[in-house]
C-alpha positions in Angstrom: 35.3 -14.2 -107.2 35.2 -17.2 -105.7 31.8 -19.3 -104.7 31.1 -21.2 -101.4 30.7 -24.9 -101.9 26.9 -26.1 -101.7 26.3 -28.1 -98.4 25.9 -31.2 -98.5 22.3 -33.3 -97.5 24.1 -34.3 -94.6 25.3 -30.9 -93.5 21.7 -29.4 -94.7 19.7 -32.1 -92.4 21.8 -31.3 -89.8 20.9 -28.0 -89.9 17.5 -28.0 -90.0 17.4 -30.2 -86.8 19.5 -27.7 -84.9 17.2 -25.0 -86.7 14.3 -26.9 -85.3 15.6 -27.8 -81.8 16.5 -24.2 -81.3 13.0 -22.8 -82.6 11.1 -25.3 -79.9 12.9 -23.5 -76.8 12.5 -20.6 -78.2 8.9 -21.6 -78.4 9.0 -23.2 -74.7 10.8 -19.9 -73.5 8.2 -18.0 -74.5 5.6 -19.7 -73.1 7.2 -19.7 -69.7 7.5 -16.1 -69.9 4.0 -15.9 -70.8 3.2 -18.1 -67.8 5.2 -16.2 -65.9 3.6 -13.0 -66.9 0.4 -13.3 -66.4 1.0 -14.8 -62.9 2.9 -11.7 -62.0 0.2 -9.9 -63.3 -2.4 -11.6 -61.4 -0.7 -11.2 -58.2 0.1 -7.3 -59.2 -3.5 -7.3 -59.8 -4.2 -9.2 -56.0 -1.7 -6.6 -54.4 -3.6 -3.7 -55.9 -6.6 -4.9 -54.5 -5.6 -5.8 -51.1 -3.8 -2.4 -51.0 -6.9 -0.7 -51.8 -8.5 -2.7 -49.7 -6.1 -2.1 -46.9 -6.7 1.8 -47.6 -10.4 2.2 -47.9 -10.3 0.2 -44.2 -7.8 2.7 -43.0 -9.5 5.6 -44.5 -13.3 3.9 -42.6 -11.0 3.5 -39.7 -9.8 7.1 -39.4 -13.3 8.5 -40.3 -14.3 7.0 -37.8 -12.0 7.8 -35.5 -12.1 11.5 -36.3 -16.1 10.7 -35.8 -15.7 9.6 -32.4 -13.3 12.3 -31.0 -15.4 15.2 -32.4 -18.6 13.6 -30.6 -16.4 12.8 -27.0 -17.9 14.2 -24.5 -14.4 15.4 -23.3 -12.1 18.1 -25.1 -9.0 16.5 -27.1 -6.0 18.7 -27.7 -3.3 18.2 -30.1 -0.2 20.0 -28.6 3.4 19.6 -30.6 6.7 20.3 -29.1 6.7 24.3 -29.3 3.2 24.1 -27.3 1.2 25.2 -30.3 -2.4 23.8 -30.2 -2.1 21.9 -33.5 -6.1 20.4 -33.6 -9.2 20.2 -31.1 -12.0 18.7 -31.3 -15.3 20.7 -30.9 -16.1 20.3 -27.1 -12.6 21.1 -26.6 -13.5 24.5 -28.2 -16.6 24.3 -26.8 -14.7 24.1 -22.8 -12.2 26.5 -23.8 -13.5 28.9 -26.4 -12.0 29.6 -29.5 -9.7 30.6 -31.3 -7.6 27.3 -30.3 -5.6 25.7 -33.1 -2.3 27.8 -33.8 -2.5 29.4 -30.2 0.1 28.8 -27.6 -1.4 26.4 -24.7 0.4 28.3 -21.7 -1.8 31.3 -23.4 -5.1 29.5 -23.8 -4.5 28.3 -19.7 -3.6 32.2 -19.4 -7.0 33.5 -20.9 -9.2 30.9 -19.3 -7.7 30.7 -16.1 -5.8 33.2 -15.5 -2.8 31.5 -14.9 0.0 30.3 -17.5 0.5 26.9 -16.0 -1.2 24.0 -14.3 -0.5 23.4 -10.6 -2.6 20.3 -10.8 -4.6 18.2 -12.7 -7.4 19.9 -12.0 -8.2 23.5 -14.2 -9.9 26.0 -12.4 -11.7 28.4 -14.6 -12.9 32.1 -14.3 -16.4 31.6 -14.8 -16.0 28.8 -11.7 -16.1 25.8 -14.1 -13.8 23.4 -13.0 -11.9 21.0 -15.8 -9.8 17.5 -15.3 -6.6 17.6 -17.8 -4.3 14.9 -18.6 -1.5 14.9 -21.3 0.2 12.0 -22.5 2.7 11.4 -25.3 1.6 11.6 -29.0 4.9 10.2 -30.9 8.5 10.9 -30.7 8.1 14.1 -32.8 7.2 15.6 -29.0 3.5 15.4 -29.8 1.1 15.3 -27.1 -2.7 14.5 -26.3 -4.2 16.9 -24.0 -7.9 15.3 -22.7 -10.1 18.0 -20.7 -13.0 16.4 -18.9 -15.7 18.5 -17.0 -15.6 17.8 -13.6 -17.6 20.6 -12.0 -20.8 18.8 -11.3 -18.3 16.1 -9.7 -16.7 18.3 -7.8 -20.0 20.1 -6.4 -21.1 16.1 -5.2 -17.8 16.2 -3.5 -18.2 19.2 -2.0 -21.7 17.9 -1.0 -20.5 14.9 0.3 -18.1 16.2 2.1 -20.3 18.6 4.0 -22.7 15.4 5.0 -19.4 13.3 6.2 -18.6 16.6 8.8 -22.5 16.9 9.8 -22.5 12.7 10.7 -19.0 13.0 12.4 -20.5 15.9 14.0 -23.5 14.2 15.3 -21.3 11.3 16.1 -19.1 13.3 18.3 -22.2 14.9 20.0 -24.0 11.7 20.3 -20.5 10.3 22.3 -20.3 13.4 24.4 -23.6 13.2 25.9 -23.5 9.7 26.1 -20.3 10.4 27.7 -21.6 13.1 30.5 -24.8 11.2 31.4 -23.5 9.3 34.0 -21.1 12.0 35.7 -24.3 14.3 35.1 -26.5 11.5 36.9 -24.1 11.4 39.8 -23.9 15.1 40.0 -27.7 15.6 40.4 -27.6 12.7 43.0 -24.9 14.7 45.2 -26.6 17.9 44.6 -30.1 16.2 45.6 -28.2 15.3 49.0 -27.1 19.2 49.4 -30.4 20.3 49.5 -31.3 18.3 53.1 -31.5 20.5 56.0 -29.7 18.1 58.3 -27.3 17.4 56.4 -23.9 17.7 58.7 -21.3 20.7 57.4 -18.3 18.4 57.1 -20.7 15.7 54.8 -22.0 19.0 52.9 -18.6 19.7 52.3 -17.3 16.6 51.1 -20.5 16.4 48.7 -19.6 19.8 47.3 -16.5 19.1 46.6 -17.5 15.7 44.8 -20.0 17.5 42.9 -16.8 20.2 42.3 -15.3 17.4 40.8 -17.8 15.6 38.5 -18.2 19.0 37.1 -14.4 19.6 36.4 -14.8 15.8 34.5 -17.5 16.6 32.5 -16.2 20.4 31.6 -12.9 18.2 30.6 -14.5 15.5 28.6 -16.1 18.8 26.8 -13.0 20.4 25.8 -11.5 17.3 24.7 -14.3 16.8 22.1 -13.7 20.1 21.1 -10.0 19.9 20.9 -10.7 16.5 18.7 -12.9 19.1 16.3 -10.2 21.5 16.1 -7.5 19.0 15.2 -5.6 18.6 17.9 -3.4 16.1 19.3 -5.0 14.3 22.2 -3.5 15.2 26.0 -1.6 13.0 27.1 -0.1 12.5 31.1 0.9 10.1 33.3 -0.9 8.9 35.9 -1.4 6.6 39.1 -3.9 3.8 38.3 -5.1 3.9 41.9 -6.1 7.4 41.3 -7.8 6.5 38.0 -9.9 3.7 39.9 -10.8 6.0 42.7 -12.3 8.7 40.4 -14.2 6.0 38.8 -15.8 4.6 42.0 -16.6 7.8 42.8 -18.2 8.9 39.6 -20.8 5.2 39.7 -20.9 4.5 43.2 -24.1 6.7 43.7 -25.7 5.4 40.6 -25.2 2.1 42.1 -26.3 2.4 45.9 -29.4 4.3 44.3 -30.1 1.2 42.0 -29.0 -1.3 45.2 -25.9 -2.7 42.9 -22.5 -2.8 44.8 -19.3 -2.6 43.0 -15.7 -3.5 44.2 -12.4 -2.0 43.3 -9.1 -2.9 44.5 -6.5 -1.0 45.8 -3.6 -0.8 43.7 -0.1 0.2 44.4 0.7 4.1 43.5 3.9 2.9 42.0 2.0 1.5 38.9 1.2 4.3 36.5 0.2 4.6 32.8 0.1 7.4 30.2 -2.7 8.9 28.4 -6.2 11.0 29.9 -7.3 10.4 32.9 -10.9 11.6 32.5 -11.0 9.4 29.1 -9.9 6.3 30.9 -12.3 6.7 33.5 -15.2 7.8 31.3 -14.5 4.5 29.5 -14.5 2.4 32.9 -17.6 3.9 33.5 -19.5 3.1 30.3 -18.7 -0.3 31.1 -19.9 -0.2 34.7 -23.1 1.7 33.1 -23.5 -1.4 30.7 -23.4 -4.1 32.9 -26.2 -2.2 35.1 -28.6 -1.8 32.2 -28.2 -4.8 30.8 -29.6 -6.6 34.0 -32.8 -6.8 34.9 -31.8 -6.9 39.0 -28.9 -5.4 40.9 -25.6 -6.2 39.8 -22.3 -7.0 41.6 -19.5 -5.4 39.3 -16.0 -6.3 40.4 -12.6 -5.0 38.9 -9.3 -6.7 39.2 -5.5 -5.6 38.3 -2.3 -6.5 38.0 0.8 -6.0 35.7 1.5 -8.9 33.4 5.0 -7.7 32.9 7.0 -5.3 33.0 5.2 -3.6 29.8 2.1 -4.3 30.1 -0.6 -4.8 33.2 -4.2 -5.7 32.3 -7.7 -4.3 34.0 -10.4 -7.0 34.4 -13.7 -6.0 34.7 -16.6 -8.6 35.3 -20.4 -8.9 36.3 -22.8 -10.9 37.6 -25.2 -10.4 35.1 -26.6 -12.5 32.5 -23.5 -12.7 30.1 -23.8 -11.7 26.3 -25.2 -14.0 23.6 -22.1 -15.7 21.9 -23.7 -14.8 18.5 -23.1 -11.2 18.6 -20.0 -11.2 21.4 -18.0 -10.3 18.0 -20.0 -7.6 17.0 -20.8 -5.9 20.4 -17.7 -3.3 20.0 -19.3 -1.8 16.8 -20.4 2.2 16.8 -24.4 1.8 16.8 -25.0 -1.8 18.1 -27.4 -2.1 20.4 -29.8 -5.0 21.4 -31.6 -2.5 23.9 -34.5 -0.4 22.0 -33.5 2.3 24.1 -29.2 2.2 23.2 -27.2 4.7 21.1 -24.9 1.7 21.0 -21.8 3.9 21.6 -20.8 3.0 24.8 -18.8 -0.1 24.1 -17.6 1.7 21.1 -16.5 4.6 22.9 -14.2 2.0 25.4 -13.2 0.4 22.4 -11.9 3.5 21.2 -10.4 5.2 24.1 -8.3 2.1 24.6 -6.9 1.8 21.3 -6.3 5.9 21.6 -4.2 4.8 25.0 -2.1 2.2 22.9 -3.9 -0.8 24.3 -6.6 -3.4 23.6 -9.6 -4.7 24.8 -11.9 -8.0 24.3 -14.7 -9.4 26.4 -15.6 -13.0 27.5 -18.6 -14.7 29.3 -17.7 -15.8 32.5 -17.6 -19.5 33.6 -19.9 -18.8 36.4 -22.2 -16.7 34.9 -21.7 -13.1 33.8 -19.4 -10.7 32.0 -15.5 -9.8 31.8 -14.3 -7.4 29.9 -10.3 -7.5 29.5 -8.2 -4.3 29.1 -4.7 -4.1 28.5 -2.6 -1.0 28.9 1.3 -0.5 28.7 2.8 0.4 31.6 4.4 4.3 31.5 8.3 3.5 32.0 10.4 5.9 33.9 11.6 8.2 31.6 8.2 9.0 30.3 7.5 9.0 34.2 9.4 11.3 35.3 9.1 13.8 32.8 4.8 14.0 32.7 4.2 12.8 35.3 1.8 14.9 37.9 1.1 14.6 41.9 2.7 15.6 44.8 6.5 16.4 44.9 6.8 13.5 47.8 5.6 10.9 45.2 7.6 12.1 42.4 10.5 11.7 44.4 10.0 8.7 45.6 9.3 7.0 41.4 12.5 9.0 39.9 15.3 8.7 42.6 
């Protein structure tokens, strides 16, 4: 057997060194590890912590949460895609009753309501309880929130409300009416006053009857259209001569006038100019403004009207006074409902034209004249032939003569 050769102090120095060298990586290696170590381990340690952190806020976060729905003072449904109440808060239970969770909604609506589905978003119940739902997506699972809100006690307010909105337009409407018959009513007891003098010629007790026939056909018309305004109903409309319009007004103020010494002058107009809508409403609002022009003067009052057609659309109706004009600081304001500067106005009159005007497809404002007084301008479209001819009302003569 043969023996290795013994190295020599070269070859043995040699080797220690690389012995050495190798041993002071290893040595480095291992420290970097160790470094490297216990900084993952510090950061494993940060992670944990943050996690937990993360978890304990979530967990605080969906205590709460759970706190807050279960004290809402609306009912929260959980509702998954089969309609099976999953969860519910107590006041949902409370609303609706139990049992809840595990039930079918269309069955819960069923029991309560007596109906399987909602018709609106509004849940009537047996026991007269009336219930706002809403339902919005949950998740793409097919989850949904259902939120239930009593809404009985808002509904009874409504219903309240509502009842006191009718009763105002009510006395609105009956405060218009009568301020709307007064003056016809005022005329009529002047014509009848006449009637009862014992030498009073037949032919001129005639004529008065028949004018007092006719303020009482106005007013039972301005009667029935308030009542057909209550019922709904779509305003009458006709059309009509202007001249005949202006004529029924002169003779519906013209005794209120002479008795109070004011004049009044109203032009003649040719019968081929005519206009749709109601006569008696057009009138009634030519004579609130005749009426209004009186009372606000303190003497007699010269009221004149003036017309003519602008084009062939549209002709205009001026009406103007004498009296002592209107203070430019409320002209804007004098076409409100329930302005008044008199103590003893229902400030509805200038309303009311206002009103009938726009109800006739026209429009109305009002100026102080240069000379002194009032002039209230009204324009109207004119009726065109078509509409003429096929409305229209008066004697077969005239109709002939508008729609050859």
């Amino acid at each position: 057997m043969s023996q290795s050769e013994p190295l020599s102090v070269n070859e043995l120095g040699e080797a220690f060194e690389v012995f050495s060298r190798v041993s002071h990586e290893l040595d480095t290696t291992y420290r970097e590890l160790e470094s490297k170590v216990a900084a993952l381990t510090t950061e494993l340690s940060n992670a944990r912590s943050e996690r937990i952190r993360e978890l304990a806020e979530k967990e605080s976060l969906a205590n709460r949460l759970a706190s807050l729905v279960s004290v809402l003072p609306g009912g929260v449904l959980i509702v998954d895609s089969r309609e099976i109440i999953r969860d519910a808060n107590p006041e949902a239970m409370q609303l609706l009753g139990n049992p809840l969770v595990g039930q079918l909604w269309a069955d819960v609506l069923l029991r309560e309501s007596g109906s399987s589905k909602l018709k609106s978003r509004t849940l009537a119940l047996s026991n007269g309880k009336r219930y706002s739902v809403f339902s919005r997506p949950l998740d793409s699972l097919g989850e949904h929130v259902v939120l239930i809100t009593d809404v009985s006690e808002i509904h009874q307010l409504q219903e309240q409300l509502g009842r006191k909105q009718r009763l105002t337009a009510l006395g609105e409407m009956a405060a218009r009416l009568a301020h709307q018959i007064r003056t016809p009513l005022s005329s009529t007891t002047l014509y009848l006053a006449q009637l009862s003098r014992q030498d009073l010629p037949a032919d001129q007790r005639k004529n008065i009857s028949a004018r007092v026939s006719e303020r009482l056909g106005h007013m039972g018309n301005l009667v029935g259209g308030m009542l057909s305004f209550v019922r709904g109903e779509s305003p009458t409309k006709e059309v009509m001569y202007l001249d005949e319009v202006l004529k029924d007004f002169k003779m519906t103020v013209l005794p209120l006038f002479e008795k109070s010494g004011s004049s009044i002058v109203v032009p003649s107009v040719d019968d081929t100019l005519m206009i749709s809508g109601d006569q008696d409403e057009l009138v009634g609002a030519l004579v609130n403004l005749a009426m209004n022009a009186q009372e606000a003067a303190d003497a007699p009052v010269v009221l004149s009207l003036w017309v003519g057609a602008m084009n062939d659309d549209w002709l205009q109706i001026r009406v103007g006074d004498n009296g002592p004009g209107i203070s430019e600081e409320i002209l804007d304001r004098i076409f409100d409902p329930f302005f008044t500067t008199r103590a003893q106005g229902t400030g509805l009159g200038l309303a009311v034209v206002a009103m009938t005007v726009s109800n006739h497809g026209g429009e109305i404002t009002v100026q102080n004249r240069l000379g002194g007084g009032t002039e209230f301008l009204i324009n109207l479209p004119i009726a065109t032939q078509a509409a003429t001819c096929a409305s229209m009302k008066g004697s077969a003569q005239k109709i002939q003569e508008v729609c050859q």
